[in-house]
N, C-alpha and C positions, 0 to 999 in steps of 0.2 A: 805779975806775969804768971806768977807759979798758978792762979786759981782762973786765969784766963782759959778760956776753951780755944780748942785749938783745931781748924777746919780737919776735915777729915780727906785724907787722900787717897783713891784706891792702889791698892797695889799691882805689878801686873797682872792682869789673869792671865793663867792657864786656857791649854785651847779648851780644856772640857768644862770651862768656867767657873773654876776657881780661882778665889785671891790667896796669896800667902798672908796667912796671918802672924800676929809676933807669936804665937806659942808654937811656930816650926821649929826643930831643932836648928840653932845657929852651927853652920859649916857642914849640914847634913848635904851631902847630892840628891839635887832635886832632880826627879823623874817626871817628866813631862809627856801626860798620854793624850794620845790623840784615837778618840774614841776606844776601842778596846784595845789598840796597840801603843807599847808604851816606844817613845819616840828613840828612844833610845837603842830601840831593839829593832829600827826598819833593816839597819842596814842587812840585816839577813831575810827579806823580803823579797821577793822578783819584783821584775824594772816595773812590769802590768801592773802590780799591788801597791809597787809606788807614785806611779803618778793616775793613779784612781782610773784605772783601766784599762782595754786598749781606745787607742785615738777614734773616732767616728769616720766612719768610712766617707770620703769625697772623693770616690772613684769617680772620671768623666764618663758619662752615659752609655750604654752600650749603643752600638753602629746602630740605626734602623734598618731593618728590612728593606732591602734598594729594590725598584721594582725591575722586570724584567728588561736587560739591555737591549738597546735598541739596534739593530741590524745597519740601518743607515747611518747610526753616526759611529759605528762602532772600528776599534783599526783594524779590524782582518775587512770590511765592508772597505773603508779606503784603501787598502792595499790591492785586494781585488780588482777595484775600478781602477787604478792607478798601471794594474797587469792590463788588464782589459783595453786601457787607453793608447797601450804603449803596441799592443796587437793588431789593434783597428788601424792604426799609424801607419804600422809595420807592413798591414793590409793595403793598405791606400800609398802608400808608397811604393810597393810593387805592383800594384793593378796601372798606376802612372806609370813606371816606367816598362811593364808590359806592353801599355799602348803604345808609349812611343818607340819600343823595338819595333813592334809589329807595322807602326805605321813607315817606321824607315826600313824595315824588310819588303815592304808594299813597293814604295819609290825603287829600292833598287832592284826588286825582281822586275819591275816594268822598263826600268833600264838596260837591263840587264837581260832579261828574258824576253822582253816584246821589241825594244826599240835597236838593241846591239843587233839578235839577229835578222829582224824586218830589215835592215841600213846592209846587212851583209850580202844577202837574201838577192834585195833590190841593184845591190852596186853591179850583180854578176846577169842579173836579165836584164840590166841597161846596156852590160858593155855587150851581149850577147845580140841584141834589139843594134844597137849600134854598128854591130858589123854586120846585118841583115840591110840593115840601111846603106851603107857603104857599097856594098856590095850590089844592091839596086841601083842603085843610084851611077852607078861604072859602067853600066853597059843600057846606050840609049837603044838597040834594037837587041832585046834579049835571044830571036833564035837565030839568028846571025851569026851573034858572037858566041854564045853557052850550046854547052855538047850537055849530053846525056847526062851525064856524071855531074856536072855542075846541077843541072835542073835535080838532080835526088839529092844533091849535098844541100842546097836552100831549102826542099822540103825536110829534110832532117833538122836543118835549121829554125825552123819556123817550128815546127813541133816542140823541139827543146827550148824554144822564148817563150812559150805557151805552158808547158811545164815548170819554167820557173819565175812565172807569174803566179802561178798555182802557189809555189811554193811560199811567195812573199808575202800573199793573200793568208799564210795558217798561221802563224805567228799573233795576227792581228785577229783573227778566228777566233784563235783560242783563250786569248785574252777577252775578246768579251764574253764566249760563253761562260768564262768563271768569274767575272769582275770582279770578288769576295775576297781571292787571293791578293787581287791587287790596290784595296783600297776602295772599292765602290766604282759604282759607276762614274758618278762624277769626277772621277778621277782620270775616265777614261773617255774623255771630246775628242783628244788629237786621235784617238785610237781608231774612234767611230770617222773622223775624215779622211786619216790614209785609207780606214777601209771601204770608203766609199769611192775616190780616185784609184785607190788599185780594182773595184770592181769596174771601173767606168773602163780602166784600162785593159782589163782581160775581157771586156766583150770584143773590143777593138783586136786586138792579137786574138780572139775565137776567130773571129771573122776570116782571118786569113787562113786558116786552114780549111775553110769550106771551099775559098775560091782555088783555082787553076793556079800552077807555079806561076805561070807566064803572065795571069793576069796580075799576082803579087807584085812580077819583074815590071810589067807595065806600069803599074801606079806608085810611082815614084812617092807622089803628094802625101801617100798614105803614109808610106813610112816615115817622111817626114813629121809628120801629125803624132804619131806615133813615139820615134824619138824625143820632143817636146815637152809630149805629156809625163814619157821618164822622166827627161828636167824638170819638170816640175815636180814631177814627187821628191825627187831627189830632196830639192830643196827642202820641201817640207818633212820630209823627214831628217834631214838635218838641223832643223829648226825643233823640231818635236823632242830630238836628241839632245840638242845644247840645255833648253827649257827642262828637260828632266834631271841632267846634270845640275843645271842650278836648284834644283828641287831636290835634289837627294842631299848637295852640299847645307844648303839651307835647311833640310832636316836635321843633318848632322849638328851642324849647329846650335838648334834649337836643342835638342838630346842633351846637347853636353848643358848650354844653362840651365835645363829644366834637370837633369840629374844635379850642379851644382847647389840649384836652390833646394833639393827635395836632403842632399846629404846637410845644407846648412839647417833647415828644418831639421833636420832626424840631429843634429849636432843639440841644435835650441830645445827640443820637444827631450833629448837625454838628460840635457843639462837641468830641466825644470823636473824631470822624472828624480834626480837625483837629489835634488832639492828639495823636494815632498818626502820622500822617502826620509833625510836628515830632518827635516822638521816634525815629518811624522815620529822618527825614531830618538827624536833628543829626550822628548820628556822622558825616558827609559832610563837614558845617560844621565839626568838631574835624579832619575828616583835612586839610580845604581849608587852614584855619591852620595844621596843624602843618608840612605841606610847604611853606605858604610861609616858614616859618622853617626848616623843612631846605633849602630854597634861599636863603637869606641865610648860611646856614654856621654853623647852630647844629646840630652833628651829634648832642649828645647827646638831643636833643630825640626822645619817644617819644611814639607816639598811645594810646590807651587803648584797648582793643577795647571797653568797656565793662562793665555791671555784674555781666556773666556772661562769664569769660573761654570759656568753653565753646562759646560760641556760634561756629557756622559757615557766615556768610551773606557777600555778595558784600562788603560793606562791610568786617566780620572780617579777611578776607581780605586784600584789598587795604592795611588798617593792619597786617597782619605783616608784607605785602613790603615798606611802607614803610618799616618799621622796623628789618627786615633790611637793607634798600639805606644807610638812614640807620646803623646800625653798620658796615656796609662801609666807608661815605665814613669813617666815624670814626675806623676803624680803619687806612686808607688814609692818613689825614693825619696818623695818629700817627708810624705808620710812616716817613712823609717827611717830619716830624718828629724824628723818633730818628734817622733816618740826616744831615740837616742837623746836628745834635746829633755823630753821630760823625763825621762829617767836618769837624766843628770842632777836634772831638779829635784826631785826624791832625793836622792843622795845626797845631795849640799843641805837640804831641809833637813836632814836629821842631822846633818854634821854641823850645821847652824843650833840645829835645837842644844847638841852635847857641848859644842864647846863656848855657845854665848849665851842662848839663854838663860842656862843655868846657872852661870855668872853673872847675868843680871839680874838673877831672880836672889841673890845673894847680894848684891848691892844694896838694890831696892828694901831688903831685909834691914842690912846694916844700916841704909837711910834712915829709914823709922826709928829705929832704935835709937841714931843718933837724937833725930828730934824729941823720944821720950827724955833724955838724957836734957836735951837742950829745957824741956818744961821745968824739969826739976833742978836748975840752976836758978831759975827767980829770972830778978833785974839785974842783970851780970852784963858788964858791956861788951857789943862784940853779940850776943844772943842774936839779938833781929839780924845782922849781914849774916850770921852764921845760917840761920833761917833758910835765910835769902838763896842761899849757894845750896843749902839741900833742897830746897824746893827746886834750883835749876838742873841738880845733877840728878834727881825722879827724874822731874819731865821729859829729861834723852833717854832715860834709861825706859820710858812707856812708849817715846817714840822708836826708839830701835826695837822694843818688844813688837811694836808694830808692822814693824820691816820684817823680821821674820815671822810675822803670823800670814805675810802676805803671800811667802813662799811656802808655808806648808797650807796657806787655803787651794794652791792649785797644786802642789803635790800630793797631796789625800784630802782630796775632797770628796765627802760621804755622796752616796747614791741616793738620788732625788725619790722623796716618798711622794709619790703622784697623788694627786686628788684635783676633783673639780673645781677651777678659781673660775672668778669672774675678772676677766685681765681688766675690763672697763676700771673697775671697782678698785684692783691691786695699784692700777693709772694712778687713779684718783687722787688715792689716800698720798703716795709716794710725792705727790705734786707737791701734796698739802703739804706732806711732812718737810720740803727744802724749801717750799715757799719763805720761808724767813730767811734764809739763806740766796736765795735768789733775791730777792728784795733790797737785803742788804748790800750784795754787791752790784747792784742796778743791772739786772740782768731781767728783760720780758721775758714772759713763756706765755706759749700760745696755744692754746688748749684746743685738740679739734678730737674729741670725742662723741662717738656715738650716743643716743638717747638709750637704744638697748645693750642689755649684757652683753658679754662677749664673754663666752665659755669655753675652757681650755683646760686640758689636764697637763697640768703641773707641782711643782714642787714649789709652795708660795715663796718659802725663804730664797730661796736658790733665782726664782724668779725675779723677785726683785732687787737681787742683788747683781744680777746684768742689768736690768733697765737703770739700778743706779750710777752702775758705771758708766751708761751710756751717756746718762744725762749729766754726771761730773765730767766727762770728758768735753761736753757737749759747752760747759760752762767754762771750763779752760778756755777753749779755743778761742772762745768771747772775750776773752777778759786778757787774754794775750794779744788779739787785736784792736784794742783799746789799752792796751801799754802797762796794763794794772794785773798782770800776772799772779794767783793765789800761790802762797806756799800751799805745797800739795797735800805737807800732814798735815797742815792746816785744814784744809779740804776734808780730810778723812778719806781721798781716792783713791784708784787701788794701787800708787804708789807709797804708799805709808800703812795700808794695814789691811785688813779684812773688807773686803769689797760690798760686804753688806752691813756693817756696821758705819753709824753715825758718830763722828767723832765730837768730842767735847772740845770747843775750844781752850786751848789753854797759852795764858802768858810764861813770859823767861820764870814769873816769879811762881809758878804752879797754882795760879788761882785763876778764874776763868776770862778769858780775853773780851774787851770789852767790842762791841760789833764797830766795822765801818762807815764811820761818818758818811751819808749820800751826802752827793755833792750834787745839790740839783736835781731836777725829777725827769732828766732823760738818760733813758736808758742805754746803757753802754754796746747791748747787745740784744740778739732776739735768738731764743730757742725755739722752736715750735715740735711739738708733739702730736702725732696723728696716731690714731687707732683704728680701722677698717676691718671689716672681715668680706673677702672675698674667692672664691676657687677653693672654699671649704679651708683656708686659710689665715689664720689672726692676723692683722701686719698691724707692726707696730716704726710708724717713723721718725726717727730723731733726727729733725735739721736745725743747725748752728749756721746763722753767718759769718764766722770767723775766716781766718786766713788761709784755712783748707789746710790739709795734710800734706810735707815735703816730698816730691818727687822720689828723693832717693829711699823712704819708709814704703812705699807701695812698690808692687811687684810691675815687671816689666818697665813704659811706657812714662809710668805716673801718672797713667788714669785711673782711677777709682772706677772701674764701672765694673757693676755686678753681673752683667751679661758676658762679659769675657770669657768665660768657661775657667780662669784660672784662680788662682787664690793669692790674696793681696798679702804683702810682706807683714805689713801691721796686724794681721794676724795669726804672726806667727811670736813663739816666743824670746824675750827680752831685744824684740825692737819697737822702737820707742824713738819718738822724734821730739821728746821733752827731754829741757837738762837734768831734773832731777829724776826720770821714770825707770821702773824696771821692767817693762814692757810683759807685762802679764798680767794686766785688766782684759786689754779685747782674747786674747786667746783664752779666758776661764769663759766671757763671755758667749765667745764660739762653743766651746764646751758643753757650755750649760744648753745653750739651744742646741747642738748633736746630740745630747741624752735624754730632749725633751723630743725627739724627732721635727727640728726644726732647723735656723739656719740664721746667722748675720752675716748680710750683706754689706759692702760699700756700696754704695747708688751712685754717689759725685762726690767728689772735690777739688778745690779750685779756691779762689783769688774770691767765688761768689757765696763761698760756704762747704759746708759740708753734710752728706746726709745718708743714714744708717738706715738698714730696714732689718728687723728683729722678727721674724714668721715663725708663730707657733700652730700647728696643728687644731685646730677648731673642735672642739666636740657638742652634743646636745647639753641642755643642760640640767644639773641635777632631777630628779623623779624623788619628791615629796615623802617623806613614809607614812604611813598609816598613824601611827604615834603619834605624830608631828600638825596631821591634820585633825585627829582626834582633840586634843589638848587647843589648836585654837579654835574652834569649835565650840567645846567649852569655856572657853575667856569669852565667846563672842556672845553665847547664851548669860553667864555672867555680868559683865555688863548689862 
């Protein structure tokens, strides 16, 4: 045993890639630097210097420039017309019940003014007419019986019936020369027939005062005729009376329903007035509540513009900027949030480095030694299991080295030296390099690369250690829906260590694990990989058919979609919807694409898979030097 060789194991490295070797001092304090700063020494660092910067700005967009508001749909335009409406109303409702004042002041001034006193008028040249007849009518030989004084008192008589026939005549006169007062002509028939029987009847009483007392006294007949013809007006103007009476009551009547229906209208036409106005003025009342809970600090909080997103009035308005301002703040305190968050991660990465690393890196020490120890015992029994248990007490002690090299690759991680890559080419090679690993675990990849380059100014290292995370995550999710779940240090993912490192498999016993037997040449799962450049931008797409990501690891909803405007839980840090993960693969991986000027997105996930898109910035591609074309040139002359 003593002259047996004996595999060689490395020891941890160091982040600046160094191994300890055995001529460290045994029991010295190991100092572990990370780039120029020694780890030991962050904790007097600011929060920015410890988690390798400030965060990348994913402020939501500024507002666009809204075009000019539109006058007709705007609220002071509805409020207006809604005044306007309620004016016009207010107009039309008094023009209505102007008319029907006027029309029932028409009826009763012709009541009132033409028919009370024509009836009054009439009543006193009948009874006047009636004792003229009487009085004829009493004496069959007039100069016989009447003296002097009786013949002047008849002619006095007969003058004064003739006079107030005149009189019964002006009433009705006057009414038709203004008919306008009284409702129109048409209103005035009976008017035009008493005034035609009382003219019929003042020719008849003219007449008698042309003739002789005596012939008046003689013609009995006349007066009679006469008499008569009063009765009959009589009539008709009691008939003309009653007929107006019904006519002004029946107005009245109509007045009061047609004011009933115009107040129940003005009631209904308030009530819808008041209606508009509360519909008009609520979106107000939802904006007034929702800011007051955007100023208690409830950011996700959103107004509704209401039932027609379309609409573009002052109120509309004013709830997209609130709601723009309210994703700002949201987005604002996420942001100082995730950096609180990484700058905790600084500080445990150094207080990791002081208080275990460096006790492992003293183990690992002691291990070796103990195996030198164990060579130079021979064939002694008990060697080999002793073996056995230091080979297993390394290999925790490389895996936990691993664990924290995975918190200090995203709490100082160095700043990306840019140079032109060919991402096609960086695809390629990285396919190549898990292709044995994808093979072994029967995992397809489906390659949809372009024919030409695709050039991109990046940081290669940095670069392909997001695409690798994408595509080990991308192999998880496969291999956990087909039931064959990898250990994840197994994997080398960036739960277990540096995200761009490929990890060596290794057995319990410290020597290298042997691969997994395929069972069969169908594949458990299909990854597909796409590369495009379009809109001056690289995309780069990882889709997995796995089981999709659980509802409660993405933000909101639990839809993964990248249009959302907001930003998904899983990329934030230490969430994780694996039972062994420490949820700081995808947020290095956002990272790296924010300081490449670029972005990962969620696209989908679900039950049908899932899928990632990775957008780097597109640039031209290198320019040839002079040198470079000189020298092949000369190879090609050579030849």
């Amino acid at each position: 045993m003593g002259g047996e060789a004996r595999p060689e194991r490395a020891s941890p490295p160091d982040t600046a890639g160094r191994g300890v070797g055995a001529d460290d001092q045994r029991g010295a304090p190991l100092v572990v630097s990370w780039g120029s700063v020694a780890l030991g020494e962050i904790d007097d660092r600011s929060d920015e210097e410890l988690i390798g910067g400030p965060e990348p700005s994913t402020s939501p967009p500024a507002s666009p420039e809204l075009p000019p508001l539109r006058v007709r749909g705007s609220l002071a335009a509805r409020i207006v017309a809604l005044v306007v409406l309620v004016v016009l109303g207010t107009g039309a409702a008094a023009l209505i019940i102007r008319a029907q004042v006027r029309g029932l002041g028409a009826n009763f001034d012709l009541l009132t003014g033409v028919y009370i006193p024509f009836q009054t008028k009439l009543l006193r040249a009948q009874n006047q007419s009636q004792r003229i007849g009487s009085f004829v009518s009493s004496y069959g030989n007039p100069e016989a019986q009447l003296g002097r004084g009786d013949l002047l008192n008849l002619e006095d008589a007969l003058e004064l019936r003739a006079h107030l026939v005149t009189e019964v005549r002006a009433p009705l006169e006057q009414a038709l020369l203004h008919p306008q007062r009284l409702g129109g002509l048409e209103q005035l028939d009976d008017v035009r027939a008493l005034a035609q029987l009382v003219e019929g009847l003042g020719e008849l009483v003219a007449l008698d005062e042309e003739f002789d007392v005596t012939e008046v006294l003689a013609d009995a007949p006349r007066q009679a005729d006469i008499n008569r013809r009063f009765a009959e007006l009589e009539v008709r103007a009691n008939e003309a009376v009653r007929a107006q009476r019904d006519t002004v009551a029946e107005a009245g009547r109509a007045a009061e329903q047609r004011a009933l229906v115009i107040t129940i209208a003005a009631a209904a036409f308030s009530l819808i007035a008041t209606l508009i106005v509360i519909l008009t003025l609520r979106p107000l009342r939802r904006l007034a509540v929702s800011v007051r809970r955007i100023g208690r600090g409830e950011w996700r909080e959103r107004i509704e513009v209401g039932p027609k997103p379309e609409r573009d009035d002052e109120v509309a308005r004013l709830a997209r900027e609130v709601n723009l301002m309210a994703a700002t703040l949201e987005e604002r305190e996420r942001r100082l949030l995730r950096g609180e968050q990484l700058a905790a991660i600084g500080r445990l990465a150094a207080q990791i480095t002081h208080e275990i690393r460096n006790p492992l890196s003293s183990v690992a020490l002691n291990a070796e030694l103990l195996e030198d120890e164990l060579d130079s015992l021979g064939a002694v029994a008990g060697v080999d299991e002793a073996r056995t248990l230091l080979g297993r007490i390394s290999g925790e002690v490389d895996r936990l080295t691993q664990i924290t090299e995975a918190y200090l690759g995203l709490a100082r991680r160095p700043a990306p030296q840019m140079a032109k890559v060919d991402l096609r080419r960086e695809l390629t090679d990285l396919l190549d390099f898990t292709a044995h690993e994808h093979e072994r675990n029967r995992v397809s990849v489906v390659r949809e690369l372009p024919d030409q380059p695709v050039w991109v100014e990046a940081d290669a290292g940095q670069l392909r250690q997001a695409l690798l995370n994408l595509l080990r995550n991308a192999q998880e999710a496969v291999l956990e829906l087909a039931g064959d779940p990898l250990d994840p240090l197994e994997m080398g993912s960036d739960r277990a260590g540096d995200l761009g490192d490929l990890l060596d498999d290794v057995d319990e016993s410290g020597g290298p694990m042997e691969p997994r037997a395929a069972v069969g040449a169908t594949a458990v799962g299909t990854i597909t990989v796409t590369l495009v450049c379009k809109d001056g931008m690289a995309l780069v797409f990882v889709a997995d058919d796995g089981p999709g990501i659980p509802a409660a690891a993405v933000d909101g909803n639990g839809n993964g979609n990248g249009n959302n405007g907001g930003v998904e839980r899983i990329f934030e840090a230490f969430v994780t919807s694996k039972a062994h993960g420490t949820g700081l693969g995808l947020p290095m991986v956002r990272q790296i694409a924010a300081d490449h000027g670029g972005a990962v997105v969620l696209l989908q996930t679900g039950p049908e898979g899932t899928r990632f898109e990775f957008r780097l910035p597109a640039c031209a591609p290198p320019v040839p030097s002079v040198s470079s074309e000189t020298d092949s040139a000369a190879s090609a002359d050579g030849r």
